[in-house]
C-alpha angles and dihedrals in degrees: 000000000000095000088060091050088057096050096057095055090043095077091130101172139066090245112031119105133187114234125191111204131186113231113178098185095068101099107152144005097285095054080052099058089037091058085045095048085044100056094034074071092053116085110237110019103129101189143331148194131206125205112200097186089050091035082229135151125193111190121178106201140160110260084201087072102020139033134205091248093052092049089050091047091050089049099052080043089062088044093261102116111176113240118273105223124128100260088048087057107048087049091050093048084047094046089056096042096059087031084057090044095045088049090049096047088049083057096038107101116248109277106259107258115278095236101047123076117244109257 
């Protein structure tokens, strides 16, 4: 547990996030080092943990390079889909949503200085 505590205060970039994401189909060590062999393939994945009692998977990455709906096609790709419920929807639209403003606002040019008149 303490590595997941760790990697939640090791968001180092700007634009870097820490995701945790439910994946039902991880039910024992080698699902576990198929779904990390699967994401060290992936740019811009930083660092991840998976928790096998919880089926849980806890992935820092660079929106810059990565969004929430790429890493959930690669890993229904893999044979990990995330589960479809109600709750699960509405986190994965949200997670989009704030990986898709985070990766326009690294792209947005710096707001002109406040004491200075625009040119």
């Amino acid at each position: 547990m303490n590595m997941h505590a760790t990697l939640e205060q090791e968001a180092q970039g700007p634009w870097e996030v820490v995701r945790r994401i439910r994946l039902p189909g991880l039910a024992s060590a080698a699902d576990a080092e198929a779904v990390r062999n699967t994401l060290n393939e992936v740019a811009g994945i930083r660092e991840m943990a998976i928790d096998l009692p919880r089926q849980r998977l806890l992935v820092r990455y660079d929106v810059n390079e990565i969004d929430y709906a790429t890493l959930r096609q690669v890993l229904e790709n893999a044979g990990y889909p995330m589960p479809g419920g109600m709750l699960n929807r509405l986190r994965a639209s949200l997670y989009q949503y704030a990986d898709t403003n985070a990766r326009d606002n690294a792209k947005a040019p710096p707001p002109p200085c406040c004491n200075k008149p625009p040119k």
